[in-house]
DRENDO-573407 format. One record per residue (C-alpha): x negated, y, z; residue in one letter. Coordinates in Angstrom, 3 decimals, always signed. Example, Ala and Ser with C-alpha at 12.3 -4.5 7.8 and 13.67 -1.06 7.14 Angstrom:
REM residues 2
((-12.300,-4.500,+7.800),"A"),
((-13.670,-1.060,+7.140),"S"),
//
This chain:
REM residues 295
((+46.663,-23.794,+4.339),"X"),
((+43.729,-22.254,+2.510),"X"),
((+40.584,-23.489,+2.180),"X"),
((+37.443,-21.891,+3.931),"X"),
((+35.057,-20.124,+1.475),"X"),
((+32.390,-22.164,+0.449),"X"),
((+29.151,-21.523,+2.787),"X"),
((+27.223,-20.498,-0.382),"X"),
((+29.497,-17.905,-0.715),"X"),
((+29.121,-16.574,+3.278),"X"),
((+25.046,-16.887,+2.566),"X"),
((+25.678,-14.513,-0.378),"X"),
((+27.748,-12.192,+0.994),"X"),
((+24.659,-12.413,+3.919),"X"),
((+21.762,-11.602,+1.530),"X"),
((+23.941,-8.783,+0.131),"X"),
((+24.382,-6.644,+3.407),"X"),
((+20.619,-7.785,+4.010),"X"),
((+20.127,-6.131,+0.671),"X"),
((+21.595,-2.864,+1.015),"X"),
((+20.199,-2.473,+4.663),"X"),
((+16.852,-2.476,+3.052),"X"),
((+17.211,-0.543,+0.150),"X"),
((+19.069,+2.202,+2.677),"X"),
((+16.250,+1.513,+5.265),"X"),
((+13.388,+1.418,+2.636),"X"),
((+13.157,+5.532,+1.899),"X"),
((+13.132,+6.128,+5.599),"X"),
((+9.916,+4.498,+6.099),"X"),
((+8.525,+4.442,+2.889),"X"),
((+5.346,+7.094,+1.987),"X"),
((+7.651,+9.144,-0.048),"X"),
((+10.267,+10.053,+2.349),"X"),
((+8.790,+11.291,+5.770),"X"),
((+11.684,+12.291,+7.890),"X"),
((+9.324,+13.363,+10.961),"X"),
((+7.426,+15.358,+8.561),"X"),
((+10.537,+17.254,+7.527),"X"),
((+10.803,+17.851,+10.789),"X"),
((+7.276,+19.123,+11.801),"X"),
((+7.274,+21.352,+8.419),"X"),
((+10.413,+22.866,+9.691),"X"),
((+8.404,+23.043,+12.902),"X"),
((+5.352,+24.445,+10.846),"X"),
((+7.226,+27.060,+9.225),"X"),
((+8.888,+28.669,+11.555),"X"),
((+5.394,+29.248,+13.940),"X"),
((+3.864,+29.698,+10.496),"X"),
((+6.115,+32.462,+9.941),"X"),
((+4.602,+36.145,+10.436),"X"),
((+5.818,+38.140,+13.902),"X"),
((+7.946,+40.502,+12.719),"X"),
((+7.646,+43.783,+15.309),"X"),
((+6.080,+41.994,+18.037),"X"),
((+9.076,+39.232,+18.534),"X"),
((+8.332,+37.025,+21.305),"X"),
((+8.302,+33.348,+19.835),"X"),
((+10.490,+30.706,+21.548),"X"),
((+10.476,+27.452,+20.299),"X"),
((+12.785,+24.407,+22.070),"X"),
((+12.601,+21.021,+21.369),"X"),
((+15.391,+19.021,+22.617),"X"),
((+17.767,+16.259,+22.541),"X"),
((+21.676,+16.087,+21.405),"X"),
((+22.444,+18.407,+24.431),"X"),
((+20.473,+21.080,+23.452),"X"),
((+22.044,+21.134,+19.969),"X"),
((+25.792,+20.896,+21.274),"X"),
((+24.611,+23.634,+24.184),"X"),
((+23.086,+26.003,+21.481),"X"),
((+24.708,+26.554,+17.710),"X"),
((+23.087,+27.111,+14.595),"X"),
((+24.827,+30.281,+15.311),"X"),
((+23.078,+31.193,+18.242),"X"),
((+20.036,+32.005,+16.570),"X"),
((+21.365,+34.874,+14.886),"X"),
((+22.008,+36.643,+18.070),"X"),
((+18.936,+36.136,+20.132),"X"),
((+18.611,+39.049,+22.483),"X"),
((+16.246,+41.433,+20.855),"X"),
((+12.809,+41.007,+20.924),"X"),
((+13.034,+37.447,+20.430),"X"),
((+12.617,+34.889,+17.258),"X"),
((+14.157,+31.880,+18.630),"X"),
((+14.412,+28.456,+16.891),"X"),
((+14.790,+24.769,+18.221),"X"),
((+14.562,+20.981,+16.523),"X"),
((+16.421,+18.232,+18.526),"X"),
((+17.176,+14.540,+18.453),"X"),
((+19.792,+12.022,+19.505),"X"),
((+18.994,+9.856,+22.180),"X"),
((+16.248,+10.294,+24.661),"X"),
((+12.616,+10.001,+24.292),"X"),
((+10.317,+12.621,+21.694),"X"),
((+10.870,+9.928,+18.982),"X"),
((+10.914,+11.958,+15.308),"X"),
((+9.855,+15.051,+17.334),"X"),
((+6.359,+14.183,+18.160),"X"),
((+4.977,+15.068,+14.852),"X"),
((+5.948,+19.000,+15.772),"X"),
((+3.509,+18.417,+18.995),"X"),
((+0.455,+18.718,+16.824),"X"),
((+1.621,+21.440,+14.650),"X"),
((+2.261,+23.049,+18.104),"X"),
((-1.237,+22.721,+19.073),"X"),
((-2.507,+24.125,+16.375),"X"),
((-0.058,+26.698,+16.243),"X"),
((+1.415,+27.442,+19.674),"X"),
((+4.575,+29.339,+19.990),"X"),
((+4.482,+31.924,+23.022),"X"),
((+7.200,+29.849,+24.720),"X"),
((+7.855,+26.161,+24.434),"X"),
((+10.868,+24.901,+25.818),"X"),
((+11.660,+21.224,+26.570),"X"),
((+14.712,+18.872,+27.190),"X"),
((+13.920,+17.043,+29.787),"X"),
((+15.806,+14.559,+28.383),"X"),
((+12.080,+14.384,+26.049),"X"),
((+10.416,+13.067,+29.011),"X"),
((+12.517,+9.770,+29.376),"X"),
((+11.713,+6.999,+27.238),"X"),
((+12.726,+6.569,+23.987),"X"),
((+16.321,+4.800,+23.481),"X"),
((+16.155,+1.182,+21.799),"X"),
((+19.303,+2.518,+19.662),"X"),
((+17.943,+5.470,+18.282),"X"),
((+16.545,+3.064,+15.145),"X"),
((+19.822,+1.865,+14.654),"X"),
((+21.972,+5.226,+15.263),"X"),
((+19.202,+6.568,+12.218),"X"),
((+20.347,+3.355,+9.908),"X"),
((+23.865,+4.215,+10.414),"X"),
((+23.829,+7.536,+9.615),"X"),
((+21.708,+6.588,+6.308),"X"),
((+24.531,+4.199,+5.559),"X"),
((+27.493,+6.691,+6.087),"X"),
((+25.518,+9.108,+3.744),"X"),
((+24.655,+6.347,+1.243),"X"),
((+28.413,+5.226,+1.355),"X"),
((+29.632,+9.109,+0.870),"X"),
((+27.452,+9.175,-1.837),"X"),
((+28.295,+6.579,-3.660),"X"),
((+32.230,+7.727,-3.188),"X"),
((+31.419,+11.112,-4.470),"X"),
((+30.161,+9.577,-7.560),"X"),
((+32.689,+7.383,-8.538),"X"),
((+35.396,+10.038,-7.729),"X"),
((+34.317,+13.267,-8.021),"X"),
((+35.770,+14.577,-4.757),"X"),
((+33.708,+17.266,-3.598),"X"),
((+34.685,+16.794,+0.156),"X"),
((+32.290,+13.324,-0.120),"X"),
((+29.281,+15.264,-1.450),"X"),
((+26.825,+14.296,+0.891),"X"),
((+24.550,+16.793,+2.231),"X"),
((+21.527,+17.596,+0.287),"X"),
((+18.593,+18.010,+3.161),"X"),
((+17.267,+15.615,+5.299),"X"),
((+19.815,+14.232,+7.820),"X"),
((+17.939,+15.201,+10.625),"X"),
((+17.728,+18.951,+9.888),"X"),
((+21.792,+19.462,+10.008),"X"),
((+21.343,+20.683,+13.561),"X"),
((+19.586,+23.413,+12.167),"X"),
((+23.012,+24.305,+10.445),"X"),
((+25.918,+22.294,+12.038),"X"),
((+27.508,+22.842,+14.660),"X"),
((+27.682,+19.121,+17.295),"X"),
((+30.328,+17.263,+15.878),"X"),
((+32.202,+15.637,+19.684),"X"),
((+33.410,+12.464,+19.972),"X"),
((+36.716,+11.906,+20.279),"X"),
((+37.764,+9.662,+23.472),"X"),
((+41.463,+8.693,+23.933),"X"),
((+42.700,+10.364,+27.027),"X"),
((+43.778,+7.387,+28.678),"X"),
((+40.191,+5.839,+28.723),"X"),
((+38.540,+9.030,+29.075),"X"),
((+37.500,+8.789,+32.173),"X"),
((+36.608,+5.288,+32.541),"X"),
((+34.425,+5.877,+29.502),"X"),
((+32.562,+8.754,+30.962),"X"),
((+32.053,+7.007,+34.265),"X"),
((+30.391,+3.898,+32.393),"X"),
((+28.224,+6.801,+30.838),"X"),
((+27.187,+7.692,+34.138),"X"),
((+26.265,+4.024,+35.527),"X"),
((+24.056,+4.035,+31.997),"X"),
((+22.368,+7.277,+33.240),"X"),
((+22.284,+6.279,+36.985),"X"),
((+19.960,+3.311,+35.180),"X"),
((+18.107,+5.367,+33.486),"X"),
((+16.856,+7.710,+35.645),"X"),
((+16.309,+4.761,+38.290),"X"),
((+14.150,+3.135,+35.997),"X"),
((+12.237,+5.388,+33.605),"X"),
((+8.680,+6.030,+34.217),"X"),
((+7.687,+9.886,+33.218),"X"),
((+6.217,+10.444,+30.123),"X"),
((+2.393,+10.619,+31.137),"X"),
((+1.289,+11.391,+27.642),"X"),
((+3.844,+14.074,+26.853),"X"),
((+3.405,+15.887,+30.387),"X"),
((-0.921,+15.813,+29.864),"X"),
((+0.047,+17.514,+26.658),"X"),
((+2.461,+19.994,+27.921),"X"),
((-0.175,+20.676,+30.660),"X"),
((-2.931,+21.266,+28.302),"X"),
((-0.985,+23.564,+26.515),"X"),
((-0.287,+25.790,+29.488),"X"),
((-3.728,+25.966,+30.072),"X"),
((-3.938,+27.470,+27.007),"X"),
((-1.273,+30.250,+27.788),"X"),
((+1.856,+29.146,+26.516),"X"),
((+4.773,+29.193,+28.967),"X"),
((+6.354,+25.546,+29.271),"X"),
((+9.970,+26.058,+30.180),"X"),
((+11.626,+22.549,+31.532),"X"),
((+15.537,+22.740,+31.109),"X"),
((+17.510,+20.493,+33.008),"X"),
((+20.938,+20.514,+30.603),"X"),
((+23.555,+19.453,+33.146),"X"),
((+26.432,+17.188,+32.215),"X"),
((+29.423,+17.499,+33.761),"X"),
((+30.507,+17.760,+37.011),"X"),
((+31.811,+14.522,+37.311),"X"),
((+28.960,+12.735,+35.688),"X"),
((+26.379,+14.795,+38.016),"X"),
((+27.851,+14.237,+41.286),"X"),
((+27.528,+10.334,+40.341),"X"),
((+24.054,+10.260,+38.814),"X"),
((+22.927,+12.994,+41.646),"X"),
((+20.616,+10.770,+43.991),"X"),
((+19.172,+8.786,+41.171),"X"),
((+18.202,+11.779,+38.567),"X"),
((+17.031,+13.694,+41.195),"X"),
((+14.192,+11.150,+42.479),"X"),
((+13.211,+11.020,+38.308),"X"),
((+13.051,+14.751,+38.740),"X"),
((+10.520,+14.721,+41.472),"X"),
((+8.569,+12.168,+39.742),"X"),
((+8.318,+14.752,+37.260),"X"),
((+7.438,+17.460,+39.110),"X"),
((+4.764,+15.649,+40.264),"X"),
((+3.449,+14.973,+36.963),"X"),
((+3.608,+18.474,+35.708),"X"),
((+3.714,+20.578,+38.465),"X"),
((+5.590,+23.594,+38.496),"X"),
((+2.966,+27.154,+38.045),"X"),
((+2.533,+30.254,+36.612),"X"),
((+3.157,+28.544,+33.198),"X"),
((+5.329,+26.006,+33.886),"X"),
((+8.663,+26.461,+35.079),"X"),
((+11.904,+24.283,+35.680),"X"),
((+15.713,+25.990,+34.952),"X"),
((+18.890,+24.650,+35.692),"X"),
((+21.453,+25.170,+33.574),"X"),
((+25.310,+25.915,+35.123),"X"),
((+27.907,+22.925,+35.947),"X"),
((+30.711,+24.130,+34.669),"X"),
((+33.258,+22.982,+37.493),"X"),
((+36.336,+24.332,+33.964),"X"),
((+37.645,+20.771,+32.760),"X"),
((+37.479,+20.074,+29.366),"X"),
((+34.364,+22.243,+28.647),"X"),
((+32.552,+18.297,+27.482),"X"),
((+33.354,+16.269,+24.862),"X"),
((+32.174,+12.789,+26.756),"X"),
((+31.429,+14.393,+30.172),"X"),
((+27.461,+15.162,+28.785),"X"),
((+27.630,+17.367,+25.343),"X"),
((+29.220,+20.434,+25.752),"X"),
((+32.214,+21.237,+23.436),"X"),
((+32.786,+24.413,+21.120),"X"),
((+34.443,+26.266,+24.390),"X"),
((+31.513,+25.252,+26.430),"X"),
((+28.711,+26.399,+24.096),"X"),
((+30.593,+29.640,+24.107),"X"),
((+30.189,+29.494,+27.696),"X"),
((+26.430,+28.669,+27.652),"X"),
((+25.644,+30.977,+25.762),"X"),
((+25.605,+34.585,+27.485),"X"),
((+23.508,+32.537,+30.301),"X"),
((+20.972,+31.276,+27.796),"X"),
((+20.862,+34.891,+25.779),"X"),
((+20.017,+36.110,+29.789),"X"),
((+17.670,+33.484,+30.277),"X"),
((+15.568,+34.461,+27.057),"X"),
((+16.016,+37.907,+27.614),"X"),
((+14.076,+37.257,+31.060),"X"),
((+11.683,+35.536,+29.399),"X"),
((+10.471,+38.164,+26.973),"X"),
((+10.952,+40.856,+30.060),"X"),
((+8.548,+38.689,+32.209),"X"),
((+5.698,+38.599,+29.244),"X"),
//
């Protein structure tokens, strides 16, 4: 039988994962390395950027579902008219997105549209979820130096500007737990919503900045039929906390987005898939078409 390792050699191996947590966590907060600045100078550039023939400018701010809803691709066919651009997160909560909220205010796009996903609090994960996408990109680039295999070349911008070019990657779930996973998705939300207070800061902002003009579009990205139906009662009493908060006006105004009643149009029962972005699409093209007809 062999012998256990001795415990110097667990305390070791202990101090080592310690050590390459920190030196992959280290550049993410250190003063050189500002991810929410990389995002607020996309931010910044983009409102930055001169009108070209009187565009209306819509900027969205979002969380996963807006990027799996609306593809990189999207942006190149914006109904004309209309210079469309928008920054999201995983998780819930403004985390890395707040820095674009003062580059906003000083630089307001004519329409600002927001997740409402933004307006829950910010996931306890989300720190984690960042450190383990550092690590997979540390770990791919270590592999593409010691082999030389293009494929593990890691990307060369900030991770949290691939939505700006990637299309959402879906998770695969085996069939067989499929649904039990998305319905343990939904008792998460159901929680959620029955417990999150509205963001009271975030909503005084978004108020202000009404008040100033811009229009404040709140988009309610559905999930999927399944998941809505069970989270129905709960999300809907968060709703009307929120409406209460920021009341609907002539600047402020709530939209729906479609449930899709088409099965497989979600890759986990919340992100839309590659079929239903396609699907999204035309009715978010209409959308921002009414928008710029209504200025």
């Amino acid at each position: 039988m062999a012998s256990a390792p001795p415990l110097r050699i667990w305390l070791y191996g202990a101090l080592a994962v310690a050590g390459a947590i920190a030196l992959i966590a280290l550049p993410r907060w250190s003063s050189g390395h500002k991810p929410d600045y990389a995002i607020a100078d996309h931010t910044r550039q983009f409102l930055d950027a001169p009108s070209t023939d009187g565009k209306l400018r819509v900027l969205g701010l979002g969380s996963s579902l807006l990027w799996a809803a609306t593809p990189p691709a999207l942006a190149q066919v914006a109904p004309p008219g209309i210079d469309w651009m928008r920054m999201t997160k995983p998780g819930t909560g403004m985390g890395y997105l707040k820095p674009s909220l003062d580059i906003i205010d000083r630089h307001p796009p004519d329409i600002l549209v927001i997740d409402e996903n933004l307006l829950l609090p910010d996931q306890d994960n989300v720190i984690m979820d960042e450190l383990r996408q550092d690590f997979i990109l540390a770990s791919k680039g270590l592999a593409y130096q010691l082999t030389g295999n293009a494929r593990l070349a890691p990307p060369q911008a900030y991770v949290a500007l691939l939505d700006q070019r990637e299309p959402f990657e879906c998770a695969t779930i085996p069939a067989h737990t499929r649904r039990r996973e998305i319905l343990k998705n939904a008792a998460n939300l159901q929680r959620v919503f029955n417990d999150s207070a509205v963001n009271r800061q975030l909503t005084d902002r978004l108020q202000r900045l009404a008040q100033r003009g811009v229009r404040i579009v709140l988009l309610e990205l559905r999930r999927s039929e399944l998941v809505e139906q069970t989270t129905a009662t709960e999300k809907q009493r968060w709703l009307s906390r929120l409406q209460q908060a920021l009341p609907p006006g002539r600047h402020i105004r709530y939209l729906s987005s479609p449930i899709y009643v088409q099965q497989n149009l979600h890759c986990d029962g919340s992100h839309l898939n590659a079929a239903g972005a396609r699907l999204f699409t035309p009715w978010w093209q209409a959308q921002l078409q009414q928008l710029r007809d209504e200025r």
